[in-house]
C-alpha positions in Angstrom: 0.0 0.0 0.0 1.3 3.4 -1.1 1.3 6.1 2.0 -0.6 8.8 1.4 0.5 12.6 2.4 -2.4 14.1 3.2 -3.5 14.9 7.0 -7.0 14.4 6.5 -9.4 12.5 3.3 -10.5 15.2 1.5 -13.7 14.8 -0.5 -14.0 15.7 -3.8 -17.7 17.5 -4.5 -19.7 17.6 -7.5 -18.6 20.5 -8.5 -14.5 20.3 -8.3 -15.5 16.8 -10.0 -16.3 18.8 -13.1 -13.9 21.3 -12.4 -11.1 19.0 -12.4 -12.9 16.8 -15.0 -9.5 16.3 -17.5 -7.0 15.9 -14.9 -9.0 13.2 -12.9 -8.7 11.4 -16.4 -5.8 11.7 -16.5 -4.4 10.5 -13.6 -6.9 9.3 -11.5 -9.1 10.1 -8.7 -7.2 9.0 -5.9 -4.1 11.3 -7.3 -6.2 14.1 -7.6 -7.7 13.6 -3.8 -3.9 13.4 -2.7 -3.5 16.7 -4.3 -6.8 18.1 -2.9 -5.5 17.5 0.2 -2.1 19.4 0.1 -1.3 22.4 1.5 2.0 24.3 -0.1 4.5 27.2 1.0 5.1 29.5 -1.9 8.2 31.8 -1.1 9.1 34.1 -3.6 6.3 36.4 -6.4 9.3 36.9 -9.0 8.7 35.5 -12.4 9.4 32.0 -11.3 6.9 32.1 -8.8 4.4 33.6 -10.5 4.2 30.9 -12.6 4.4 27.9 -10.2 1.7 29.7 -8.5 0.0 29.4 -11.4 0.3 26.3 -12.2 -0.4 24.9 -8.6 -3.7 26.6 -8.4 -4.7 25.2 -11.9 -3.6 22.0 -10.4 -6.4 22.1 -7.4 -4.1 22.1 -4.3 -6.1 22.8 -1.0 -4.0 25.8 0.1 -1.3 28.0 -1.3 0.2 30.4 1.2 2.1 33.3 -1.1 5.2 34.5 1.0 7.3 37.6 -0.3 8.4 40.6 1.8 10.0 42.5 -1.4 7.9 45.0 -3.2 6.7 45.5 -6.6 8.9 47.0 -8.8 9.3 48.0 -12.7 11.0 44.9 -13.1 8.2 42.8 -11.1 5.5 43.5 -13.4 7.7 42.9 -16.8 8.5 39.3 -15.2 5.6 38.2 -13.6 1.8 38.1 -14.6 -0.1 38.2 -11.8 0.9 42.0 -10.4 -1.0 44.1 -12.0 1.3 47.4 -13.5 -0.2 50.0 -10.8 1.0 47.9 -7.7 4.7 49.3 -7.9 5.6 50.1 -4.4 3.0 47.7 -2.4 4.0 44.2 -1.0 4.4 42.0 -3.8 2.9 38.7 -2.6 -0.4 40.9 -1.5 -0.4 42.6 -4.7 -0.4 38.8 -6.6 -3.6 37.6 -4.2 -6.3 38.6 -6.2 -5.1 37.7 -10.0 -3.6 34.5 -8.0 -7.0 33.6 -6.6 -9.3 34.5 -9.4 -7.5 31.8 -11.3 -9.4 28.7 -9.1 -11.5 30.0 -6.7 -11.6 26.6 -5.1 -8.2 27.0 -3.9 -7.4 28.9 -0.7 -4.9 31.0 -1.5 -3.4 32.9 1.3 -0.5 36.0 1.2 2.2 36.4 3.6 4.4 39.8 3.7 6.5 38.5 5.9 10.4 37.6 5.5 10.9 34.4 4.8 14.7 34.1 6.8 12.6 35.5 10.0 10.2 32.4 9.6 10.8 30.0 13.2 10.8 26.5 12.4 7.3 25.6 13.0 6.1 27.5 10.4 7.1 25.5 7.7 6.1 22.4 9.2 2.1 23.2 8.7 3.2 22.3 5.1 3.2 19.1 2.7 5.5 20.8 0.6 7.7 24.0 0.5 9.1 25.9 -2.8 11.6 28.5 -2.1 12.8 30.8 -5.1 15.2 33.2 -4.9 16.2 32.6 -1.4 19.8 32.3 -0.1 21.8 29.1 -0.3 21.7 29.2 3.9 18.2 29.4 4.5 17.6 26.7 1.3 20.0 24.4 2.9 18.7 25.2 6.6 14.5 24.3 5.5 15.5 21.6 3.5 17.3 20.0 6.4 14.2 21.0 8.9 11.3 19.5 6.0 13.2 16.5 5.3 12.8 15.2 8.7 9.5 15.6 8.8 8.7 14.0 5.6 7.9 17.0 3.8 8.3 17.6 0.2 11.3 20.7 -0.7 11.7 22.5 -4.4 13.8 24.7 -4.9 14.7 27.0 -7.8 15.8 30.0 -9.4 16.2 31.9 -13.3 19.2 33.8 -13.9 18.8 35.1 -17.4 18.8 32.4 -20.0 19.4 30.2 -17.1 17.5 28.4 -14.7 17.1 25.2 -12.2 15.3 23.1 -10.3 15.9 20.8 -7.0 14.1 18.1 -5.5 14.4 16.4 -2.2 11.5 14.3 -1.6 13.0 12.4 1.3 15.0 9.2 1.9 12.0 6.9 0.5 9.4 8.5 -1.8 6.3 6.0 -2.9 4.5 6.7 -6.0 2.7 4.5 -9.0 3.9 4.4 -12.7 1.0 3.6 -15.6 2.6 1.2 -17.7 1.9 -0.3 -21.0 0.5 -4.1 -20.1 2.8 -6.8 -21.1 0.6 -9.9 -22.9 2.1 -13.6 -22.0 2.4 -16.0 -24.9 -0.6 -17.9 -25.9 0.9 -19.9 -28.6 2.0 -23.6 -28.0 5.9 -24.8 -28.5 5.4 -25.5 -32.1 4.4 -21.9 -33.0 7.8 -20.7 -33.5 9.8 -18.3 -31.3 8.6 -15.0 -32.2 5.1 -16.3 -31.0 6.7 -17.1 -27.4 7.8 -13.1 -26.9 6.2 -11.0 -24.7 4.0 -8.4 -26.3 2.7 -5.1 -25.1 -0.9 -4.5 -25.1 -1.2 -0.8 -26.2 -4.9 -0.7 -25.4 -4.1 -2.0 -21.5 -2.2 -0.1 -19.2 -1.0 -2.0 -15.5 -0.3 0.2 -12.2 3.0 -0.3 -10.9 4.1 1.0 -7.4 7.7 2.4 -7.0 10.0 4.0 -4.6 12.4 6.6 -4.9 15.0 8.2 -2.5 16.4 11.8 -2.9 19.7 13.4 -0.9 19.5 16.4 0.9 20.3 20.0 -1.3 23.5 20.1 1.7 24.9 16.6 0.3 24.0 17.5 -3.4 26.0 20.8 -3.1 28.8 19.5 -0.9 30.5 16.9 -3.8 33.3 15.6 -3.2 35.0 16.5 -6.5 38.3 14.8 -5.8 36.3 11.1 -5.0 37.0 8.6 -7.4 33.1 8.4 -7.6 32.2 11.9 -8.0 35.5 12.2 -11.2 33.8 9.3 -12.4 30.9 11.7 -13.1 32.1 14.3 -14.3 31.9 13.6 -17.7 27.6 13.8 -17.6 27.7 16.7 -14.9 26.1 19.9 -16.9 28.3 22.9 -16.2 25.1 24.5 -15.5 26.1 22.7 -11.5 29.0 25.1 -11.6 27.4 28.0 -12.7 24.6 27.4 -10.0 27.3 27.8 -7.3 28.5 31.0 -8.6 25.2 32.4 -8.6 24.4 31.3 -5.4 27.8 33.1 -3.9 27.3 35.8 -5.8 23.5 36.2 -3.6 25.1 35.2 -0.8 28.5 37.8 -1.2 26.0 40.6 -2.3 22.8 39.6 -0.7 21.5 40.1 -4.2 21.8 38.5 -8.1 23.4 40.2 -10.4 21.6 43.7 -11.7 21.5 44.7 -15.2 22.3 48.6 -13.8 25.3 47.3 -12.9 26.1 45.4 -15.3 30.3 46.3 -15.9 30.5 45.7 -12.0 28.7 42.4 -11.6 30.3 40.7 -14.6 34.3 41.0 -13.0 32.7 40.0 -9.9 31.4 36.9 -11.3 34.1 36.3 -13.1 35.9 36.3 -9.8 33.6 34.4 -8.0 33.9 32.1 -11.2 37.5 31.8 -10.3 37.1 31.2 -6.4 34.7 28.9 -6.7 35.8 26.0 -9.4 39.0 26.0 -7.0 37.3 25.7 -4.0 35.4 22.5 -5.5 39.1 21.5 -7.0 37.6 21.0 -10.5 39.3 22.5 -13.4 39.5 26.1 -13.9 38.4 26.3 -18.0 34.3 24.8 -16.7 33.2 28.1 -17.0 34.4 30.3 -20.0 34.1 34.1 -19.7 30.9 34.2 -21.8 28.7 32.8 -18.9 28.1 36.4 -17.3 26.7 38.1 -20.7 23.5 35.3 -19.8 22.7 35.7 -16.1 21.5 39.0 -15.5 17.4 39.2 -14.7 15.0 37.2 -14.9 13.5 35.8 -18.5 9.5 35.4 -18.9 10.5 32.5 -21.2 12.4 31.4 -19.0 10.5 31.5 -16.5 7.5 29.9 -18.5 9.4 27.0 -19.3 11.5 26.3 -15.8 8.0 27.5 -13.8 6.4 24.7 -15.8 8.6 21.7 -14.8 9.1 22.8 -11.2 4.8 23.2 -10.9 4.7 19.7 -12.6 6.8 18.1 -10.1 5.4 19.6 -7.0 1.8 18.3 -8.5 3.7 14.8 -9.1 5.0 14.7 -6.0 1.7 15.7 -3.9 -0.6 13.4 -6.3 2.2 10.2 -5.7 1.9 10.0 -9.6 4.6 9.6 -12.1 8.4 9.1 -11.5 9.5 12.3 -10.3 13.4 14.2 -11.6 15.9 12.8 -9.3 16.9 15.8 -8.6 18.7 18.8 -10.5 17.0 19.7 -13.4 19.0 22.8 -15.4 17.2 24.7 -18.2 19.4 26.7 -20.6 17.1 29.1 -23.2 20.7 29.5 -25.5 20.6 25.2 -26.1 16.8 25.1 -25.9 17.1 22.2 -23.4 16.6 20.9 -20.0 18.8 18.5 -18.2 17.8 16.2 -15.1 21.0 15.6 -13.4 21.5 13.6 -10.3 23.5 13.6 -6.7 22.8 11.5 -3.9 21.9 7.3 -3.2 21.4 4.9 -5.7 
């Protein structure tokens, strides 16, 4: 038996029924009552997080608490949506409530002005899962640590430019069910020949089959040990994008900002510095990162964020609805290539 994450067995009426009419058929009741049941922490109205919102809402989670203490600016309303253009200067996760809730009414959604770092412990806990963007690498490293013991479900991501990322820790042992094409047994007796004794697949039968995953903390997937035999072993299928991610994460950290397009002639020798600091530190080689990395990290992309909003909102729902194999457990988007790739640290 699969274990379920929700507190209580939520019922779903007539009228979310219809409301959630495709997605039940698509993955089931049971799923969607799993993610009818979920309550989610929401830190961060950029662009990124306007569009997880988004797509959490649509999804029919029971509650989405919206947590942002910066206010609207010019920038805000060019990246995200759901600010409307005359809320520059107001709270920015107040100023997304009403566009936020007007997309599903049947969701409580639920703003929060507060600062996430001043946040005690037990605040997060009231959650099944929590999505930080654009937080520090401290407090990321200090909720994931907190959540994972409690067996709740952390994402976390950012979009730098033309860049952006994903992380997933769903905890030591994450249960969920696959849909699978039905394999057919053989019929045919010995004399039919061998292609009659194959297996075939049944494309008009699908089977259920129940899985388990297990995910390493963000602290263990940041902390490689690039000199282990294991970790130069692989090397080869690490994206760069890793790399970068730790720069840009410094960078936050160093200026308790990312890097700003006013500021641009400044921000591009201190990455480059960073750059330099940080591929030593890890002792990997110095060349990872070529100078022509900082020309495609400044602001964040609507694209951008349409595309890495997207997969991170698709894998909280996955997660919450125990449906689908989930990314195990970078996932690194890069709008020059055009691709995404899922990328993994931790036990096998």
């Amino acid at each position: 038996m699969i274990d379920t994450i929700e507190k209580e067995d939520p019922v779903i009426s007539e009228e979310e029924a219809a409301q959630y009419d495709r997605q039940i058929r698509l993955w089931g009741l049971d799923a969607q009552k799993r993610l009818r049941g979920s309550r989610v922490l929401l830190a961060g109205l950029g662009g990124l997080g306007a569009e997880v919102a988004k797509n959490l809402i649509l999804a029919g989670v029971k509650g989405l608490t919206l947590l942002d203490h910066e206010k609207v600016s010019e920038e805000s309303c060019r990246a995200q949506f759901l600010v409307p253009v005359t809320a520059q200067g107001q709270n920015r996760a107040q100023a997304s409530l009403e566009r936020a809730q007007n997309l599903n009414p049947m969701v409580e959604v639920h703003a929060d002005s507060d600062k996430v770092e001043d946040k005690p412990d037990d605040f997060f806990l009231q959650f099944d899962a929590v999505c930080l963007t654009g937080c520090s690498r401290d407090l990321m490293v200090r909720v994931d640590q907190l959540c994972s013991q409690r067996d709740i479900k952390v994402f976390c991501g950012d979009v730098y430019g033309y860049y952006g990322y994903m992380f997933c820790n769903l905890g030591r042992e994450h249960n969920y069910v696959e849909e699978k094409p039905k394999v057919v047994k053989p019929k045919g007796n010995s004399n039919d020949g061998p292609e009659a004794k194959k297996a075939k697949i049944d494309p008009n039968e699908t089977t259920m089959l129940k899985k388990t995953s297990s995910y390493c903390s963000l602290k263990e997937a940041l902390e490689v040990d690039w000199t282990s035999e294991k970790a130069k072993a692989g090397m080869k299928r690490t994206p760069v994008d890793y790399f970068l991610l730790h720069v840009l994460l410094k960078f936050r950290t160093d200026k308790g900002r990312d890097p700003d397009p006013q500021a641009f002639a400044e921000d591009s020798q201190l990455l480059k510095q960073i750059r330099d600091d940080v591929l030593e530190a890890l002792a990997v080689r110095s060349d990872l990162l070529s100078d022509e990395f900082v020309s495609f990290c400044f602001s964040e992309m609507s694209p951008v964020c349409a595309v890495v909003g997207g997969v991170l909102g698709q894998e909280v729902v996955k997660a919450l609805s125990q449906r689908d194999p989930p990314h195990r457990n970078f996932f690194f988007f890069d709008a020059r290539k055009g691709n995404g790739v899922v990328d993994y640290f931790g036990p096998n």
